[in-house]
BAGULUM-95388 format. One record per residue (C-alpha): x, y, z. Coordinates in steps of 0.5 Angstrom, whole numbers, padded with zeros to 4 digits, always signed. Layout:
<recs>
XYZ/...
</recs>
This chain:
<recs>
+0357-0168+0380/+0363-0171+0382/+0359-0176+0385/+0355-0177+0380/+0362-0177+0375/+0364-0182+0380/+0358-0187+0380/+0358-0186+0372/+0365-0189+0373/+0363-0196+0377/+0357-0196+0372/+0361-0198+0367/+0367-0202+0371/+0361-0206+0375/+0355-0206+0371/+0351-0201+0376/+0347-0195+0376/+0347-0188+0378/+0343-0190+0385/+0348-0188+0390/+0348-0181+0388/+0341-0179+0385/+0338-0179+0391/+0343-0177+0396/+0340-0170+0397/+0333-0174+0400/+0336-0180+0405/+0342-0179+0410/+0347-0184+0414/+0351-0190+0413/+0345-0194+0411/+0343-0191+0406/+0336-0189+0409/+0333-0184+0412/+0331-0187+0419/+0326-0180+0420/+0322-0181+0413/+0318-0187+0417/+0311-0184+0417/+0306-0185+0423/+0299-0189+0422/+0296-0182+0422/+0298-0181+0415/+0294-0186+0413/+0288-0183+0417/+0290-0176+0414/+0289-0178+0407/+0283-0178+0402/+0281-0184+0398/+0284-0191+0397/+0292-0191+0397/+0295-0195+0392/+0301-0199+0393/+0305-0201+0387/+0309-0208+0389/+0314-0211+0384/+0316-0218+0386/+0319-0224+0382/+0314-0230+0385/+0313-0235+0380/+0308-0242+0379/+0306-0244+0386/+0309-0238+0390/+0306-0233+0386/+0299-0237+0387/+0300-0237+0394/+0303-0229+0396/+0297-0226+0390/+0292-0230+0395/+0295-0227+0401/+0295-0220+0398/+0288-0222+0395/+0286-0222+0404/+0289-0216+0405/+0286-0211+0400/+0280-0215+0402/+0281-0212+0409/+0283-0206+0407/+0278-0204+0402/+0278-0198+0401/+0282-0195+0404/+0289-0199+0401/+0291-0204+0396/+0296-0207+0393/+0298-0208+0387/+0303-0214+0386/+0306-0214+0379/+0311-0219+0377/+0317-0215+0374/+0322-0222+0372/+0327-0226+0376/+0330-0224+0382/+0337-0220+0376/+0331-0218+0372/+0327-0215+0377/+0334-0211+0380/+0336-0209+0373/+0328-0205+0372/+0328-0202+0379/+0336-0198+0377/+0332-0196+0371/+0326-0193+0375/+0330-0191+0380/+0333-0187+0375/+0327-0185+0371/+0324-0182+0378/+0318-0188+0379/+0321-0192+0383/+0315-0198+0387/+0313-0196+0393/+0315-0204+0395/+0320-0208+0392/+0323-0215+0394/+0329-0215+0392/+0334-0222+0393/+0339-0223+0399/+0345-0221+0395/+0342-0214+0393/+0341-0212+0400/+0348-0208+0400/+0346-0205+0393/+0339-0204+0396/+0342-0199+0402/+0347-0196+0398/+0342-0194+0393/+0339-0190+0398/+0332-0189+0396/+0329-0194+0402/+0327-0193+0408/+0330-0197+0414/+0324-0203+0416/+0327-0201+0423/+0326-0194+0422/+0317-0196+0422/+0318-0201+0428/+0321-0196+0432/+0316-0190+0430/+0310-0196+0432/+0314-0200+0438/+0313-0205+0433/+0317-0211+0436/+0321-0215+0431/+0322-0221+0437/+0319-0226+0434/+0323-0226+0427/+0327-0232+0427/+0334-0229+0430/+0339-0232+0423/+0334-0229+0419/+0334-0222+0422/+0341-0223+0423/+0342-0224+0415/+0338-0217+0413/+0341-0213+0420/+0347-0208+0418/+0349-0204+0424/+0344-0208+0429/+0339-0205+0425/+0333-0208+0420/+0333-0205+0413/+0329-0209+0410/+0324-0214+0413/+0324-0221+0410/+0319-0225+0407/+0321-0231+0403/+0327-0234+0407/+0330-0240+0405/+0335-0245+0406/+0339-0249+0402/+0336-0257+0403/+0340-0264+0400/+0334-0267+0397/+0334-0275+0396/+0331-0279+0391/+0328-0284+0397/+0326-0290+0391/+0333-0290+0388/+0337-0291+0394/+0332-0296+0396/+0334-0299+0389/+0340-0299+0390/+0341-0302+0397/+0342-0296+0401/+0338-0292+0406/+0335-0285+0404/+0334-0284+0412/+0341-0285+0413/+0344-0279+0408/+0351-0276+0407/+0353-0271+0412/+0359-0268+0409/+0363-0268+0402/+0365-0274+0402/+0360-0278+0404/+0356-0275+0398/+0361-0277+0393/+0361-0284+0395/+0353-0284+0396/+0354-0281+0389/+0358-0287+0385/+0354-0292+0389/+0347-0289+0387/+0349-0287+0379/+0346-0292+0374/+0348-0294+0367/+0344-0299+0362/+0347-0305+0358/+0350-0300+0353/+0354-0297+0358/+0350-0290+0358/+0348-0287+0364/+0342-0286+0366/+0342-0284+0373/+0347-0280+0376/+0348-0280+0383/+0349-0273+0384/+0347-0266+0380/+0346-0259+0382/+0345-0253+0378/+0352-0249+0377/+0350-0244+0382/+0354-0240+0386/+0350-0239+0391/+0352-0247+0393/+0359-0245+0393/+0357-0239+0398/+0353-0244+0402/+0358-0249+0403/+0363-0244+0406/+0358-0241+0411/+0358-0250+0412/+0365-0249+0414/+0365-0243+0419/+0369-0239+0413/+0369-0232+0410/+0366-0230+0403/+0369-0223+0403/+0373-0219+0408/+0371-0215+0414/+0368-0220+0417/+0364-0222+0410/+0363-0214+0410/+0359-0215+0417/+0364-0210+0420/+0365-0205+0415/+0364-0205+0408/+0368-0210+0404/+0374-0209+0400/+0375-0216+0397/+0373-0223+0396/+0377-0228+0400/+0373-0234+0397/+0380-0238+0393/+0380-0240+0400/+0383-0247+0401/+0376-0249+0403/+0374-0246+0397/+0378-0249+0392/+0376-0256+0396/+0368-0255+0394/+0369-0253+0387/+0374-0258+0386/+0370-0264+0389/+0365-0261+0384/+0369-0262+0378/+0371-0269+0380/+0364-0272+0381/+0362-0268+0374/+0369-0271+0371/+0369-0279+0373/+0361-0279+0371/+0358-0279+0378/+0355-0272+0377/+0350-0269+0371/+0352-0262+0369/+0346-0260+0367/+0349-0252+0366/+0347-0245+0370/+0340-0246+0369/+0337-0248+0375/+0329-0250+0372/+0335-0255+0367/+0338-0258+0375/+0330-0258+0378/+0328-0262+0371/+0333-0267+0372/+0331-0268+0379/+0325-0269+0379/+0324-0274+0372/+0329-0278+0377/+0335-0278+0373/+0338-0275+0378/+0339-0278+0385/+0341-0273+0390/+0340-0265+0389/+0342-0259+0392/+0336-0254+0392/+0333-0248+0396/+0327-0250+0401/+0323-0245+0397/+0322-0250+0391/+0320-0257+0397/+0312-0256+0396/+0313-0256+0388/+0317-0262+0388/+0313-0266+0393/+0307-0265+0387/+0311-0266+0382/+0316-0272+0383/+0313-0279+0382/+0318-0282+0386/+0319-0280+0395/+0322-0274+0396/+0327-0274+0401/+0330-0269+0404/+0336-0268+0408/+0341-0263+0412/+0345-0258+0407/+0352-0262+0407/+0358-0260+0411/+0364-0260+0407/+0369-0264+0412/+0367-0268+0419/+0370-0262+0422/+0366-0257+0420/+0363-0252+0424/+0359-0247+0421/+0351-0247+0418/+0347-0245+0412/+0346-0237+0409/+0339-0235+0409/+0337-0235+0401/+0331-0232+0399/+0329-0224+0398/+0327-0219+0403/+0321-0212+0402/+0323-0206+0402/+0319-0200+0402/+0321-0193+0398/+0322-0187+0401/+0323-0181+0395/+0317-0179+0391/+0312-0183+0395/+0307-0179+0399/+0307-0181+0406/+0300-0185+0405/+0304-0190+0401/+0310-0191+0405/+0304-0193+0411/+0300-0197+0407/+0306-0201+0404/+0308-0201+0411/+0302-0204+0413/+0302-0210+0408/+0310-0212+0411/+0307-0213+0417/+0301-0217+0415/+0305-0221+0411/+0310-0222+0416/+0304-0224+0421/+0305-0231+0424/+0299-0233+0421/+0299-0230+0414/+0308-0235+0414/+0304-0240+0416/+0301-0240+0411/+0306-0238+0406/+0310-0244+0409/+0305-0250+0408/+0303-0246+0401/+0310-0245+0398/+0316-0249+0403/+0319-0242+0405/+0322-0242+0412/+0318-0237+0416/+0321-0232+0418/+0316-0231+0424/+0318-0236+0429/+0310-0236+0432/+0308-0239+0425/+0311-0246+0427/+0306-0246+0433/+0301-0245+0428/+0296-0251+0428/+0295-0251+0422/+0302-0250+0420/+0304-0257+0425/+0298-0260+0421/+0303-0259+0415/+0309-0261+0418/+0306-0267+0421/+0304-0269+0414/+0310-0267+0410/+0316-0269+0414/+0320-0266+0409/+0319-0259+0411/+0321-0261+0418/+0329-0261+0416/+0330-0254+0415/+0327-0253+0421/+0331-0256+0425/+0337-0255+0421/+0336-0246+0422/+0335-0247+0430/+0342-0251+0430/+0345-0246+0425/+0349-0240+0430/+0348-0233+0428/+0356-0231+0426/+0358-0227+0421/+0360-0233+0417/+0353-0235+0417/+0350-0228+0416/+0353-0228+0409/+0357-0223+0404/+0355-0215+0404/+0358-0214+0397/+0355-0208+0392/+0357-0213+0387/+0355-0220+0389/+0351-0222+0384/+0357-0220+0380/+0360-0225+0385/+0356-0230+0384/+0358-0231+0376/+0366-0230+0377/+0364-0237+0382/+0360-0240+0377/+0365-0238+0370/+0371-0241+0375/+0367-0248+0377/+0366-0249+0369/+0372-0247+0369/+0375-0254+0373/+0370-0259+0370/+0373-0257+0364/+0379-0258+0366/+0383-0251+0363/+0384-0249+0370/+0384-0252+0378/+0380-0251+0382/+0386-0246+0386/+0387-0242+0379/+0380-0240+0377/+0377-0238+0384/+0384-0234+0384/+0384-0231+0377/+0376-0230+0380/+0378-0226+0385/+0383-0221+0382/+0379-0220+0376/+0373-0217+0380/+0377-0213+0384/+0376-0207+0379/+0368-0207+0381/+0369-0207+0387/+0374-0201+0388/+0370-0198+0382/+0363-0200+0387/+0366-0197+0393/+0369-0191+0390/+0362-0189+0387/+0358-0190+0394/+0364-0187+0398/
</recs>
């Protein structure tokens, strides 16, 4: 009850729920999971009928055609013995926010994607069991996973989740408006500054001094900020990015930090950049009418911009924040997790069985040509048909390329942070904060960092 007291108490200050506690009694270790709780293929062989897997996801558009497809092929293939049901749940926030309550309610998902910066929550949770814990009851080899992408969703040298729709963060380029105006999309920026200059040269305005085209324009998102970092081989959060043990506070009103947010608001103040607001459906609107000329985005949206731009896109290497800058790109993206408490046996085998087809070298190629997503097996890319694409479709060879030269380090792993989305927004607010003026860049990430201390103490205090 004291933990529950504790927990209760980190609601409230964080915004969290009871997880870390409720289930305490059925999971164990520091992951949050019960590594024997992985069933072995004979609960499958042992149960009656057909064994439901219910599976929230926050897939839309495109990418929720291609994953009903492919679960459409693994029913198909099991039928009655396994199917799952994918049910849309929301965006990634909303879907974390209804599986606290079910978790709460006792009526978790057998199966549950979950985004990157959910992953410390999801193990502090403690109601999954660790994709690890099932490979090793199989002598599954996880070696074909790409290695940044195990990396990312690795604690202790374990897999906790297995991931799925991997992304990296892309500059897209409006190919005809560089041509326009003179310059050679196939020689893009590759650091701050170049892009900051690309951005004035590539800005337009009409005869009444209106702009018309900006040269630069992303949504105000943290997670670019989190990238940029990662660029420049610095930290998010302490403890190695709470890569060696759990994070106590974040260090992103760095010296590097306040440079990005601060050449953000420049561009945005001297009318070089749109601000198009947090809402990134608004950010993707204006690059894809053209009134944006270059954009930073996830590789998880490349397949929907090439159907819908009526201009060449282009697509180039996620900036470096100065020539000197030594580090590579976060994976993005959102990973599987399969529910241990309250799930017979059967379910967490079925469940498991439809990761592992998803994550197939077969079934990521698809994914890949189909969505953009990165696949996280390496086997996909050999895949005729995913050569075919690539072959077909440049654009999608720059991420590529750009995750085999990205060496995994804590830096490049990303932040573990119970209260990262919280985090997120803190950046967000302090990046508004600057291009309005009312503060530097310096003082909003700084008064960021000191006013989200309390949900961090609260969060750790609560999980213990």
């Amino acid at each position: 009850m004291k933990k529950s007291a504790r927990a209760l108490a980190a609601l409230l200050v964080a915004g969290l729920s009871l997880t870390a506690c409720s289930s305490g009694d059925s999971t164990s270790g520091s992951g949050g999971s019960n590594d024997a709780a992985a069933p072995g293929a004979q609960a499958l062989d042992q149960a009656s009928g057909v064994t439901t897997v219910e599976f929230w996801h926050s897939m839309t558009g495109k990418n929720a055609d291609v994953l009903n497809g492919l679960v459409g092929q693994f029913n198909a293939a099991h039928q009655g013995k396994i199917e799952v049901k994918a049910e849309f749940q929301g965006k990634y926030d909303e879907l974390v926010a209804k599986y606290k309550a079910s978790v709460q309610q006792k009526g978790t998902p057998a199966l549950v994607q979950v985004y990157d910066i959910g992953t410390r929550f999801m193990i502090d949770s403690r109601q999954t069991i660790p994709a690890q814990a099932f490979a090793d009851k199989d002598g599954y080899s996880l070696a074909d996973l790409d290695p940044n992408i195990r990396n990312y969703y690795s604690v202790g040298g374990k897999l906790a989740s297995m991931p799925f729709n991997s992304s990296m963060p892309l500059l897209y380029l409006n190919a005809d408006a560089f041509k326009e105006a003179g310059l050679d999309a196939a020689k893009p920026p590759t650091n701050l500054a170049e892009l900051g200059d690309l951005a004035q040269k590539l800005t337009k305005k009409d005869a009444n001094g209106q702009t018309v085209r900006y040269g630069f324009g992303a949504a105000i998102y943290g997670w670019f900020v989190e990238q940029l970092l990662a660029e420049s081989g610095t930290m998010y959060c302490d403890q190695d990015n709470g890569r060696g043990n759990k994070a106590g506070k974040v260090v992103f009103d760095s010296a590097q930090g306040a440079q990005i947010v601060q050449w953000w608001a420049d561009l945005v103040r001297n009318g070089y950049a749109a601000n198009t607001g947090r809402v990134t459906d608004d950010a993707q609107a204006a690059f894809k009418s053209g009134t944006v000329a270059m954009h930073l985005e996830s590789t998880g949206v490349l397949r929907g911009y090439t159907e819908a731009a009526k201009f060449t896109v282009g697509t180039a290497p996620f900036p470096k924040v100065d020539a000197n800058s030594q580090g590579g790109p976060v994976i993005g993206g959102a990973s599987l997790w399969i529910s241990g408490p309250g799930h017979s046996d059967a379910e967490k085998r079925a469940a498991w069985e439809f990761e592992k087809f998803l994550t197939s070298a077969e079934q990521q190629a698809a994914w890949h040509t189909g969505t953009g997503y990165f696949p996280v097996n390496t086997k996909s890319l050999d895949d005729p048909k995913d050569k075919e694409w690539v072959a077909k479709y440049p654009q999608f060879q720059t991420a590529i390329d750009q995750l085999k030269a990205t060496k995994p380090t804590p830096a490049t792993a990303g932040c573990l942070l119970g209260v990262m989305p919280q985090a997120r927004k803190a950046v967000e607010t302090a990046i508004e904060q600057t291009i309005k003026g009312s503060k530097s860049a310096q003082q909003a990430l700084a008064d960021a960092a000191k006013e989200l201390q309390p949900a961090i103490d609260g969060y750790n205090s609560s999980v213990g």
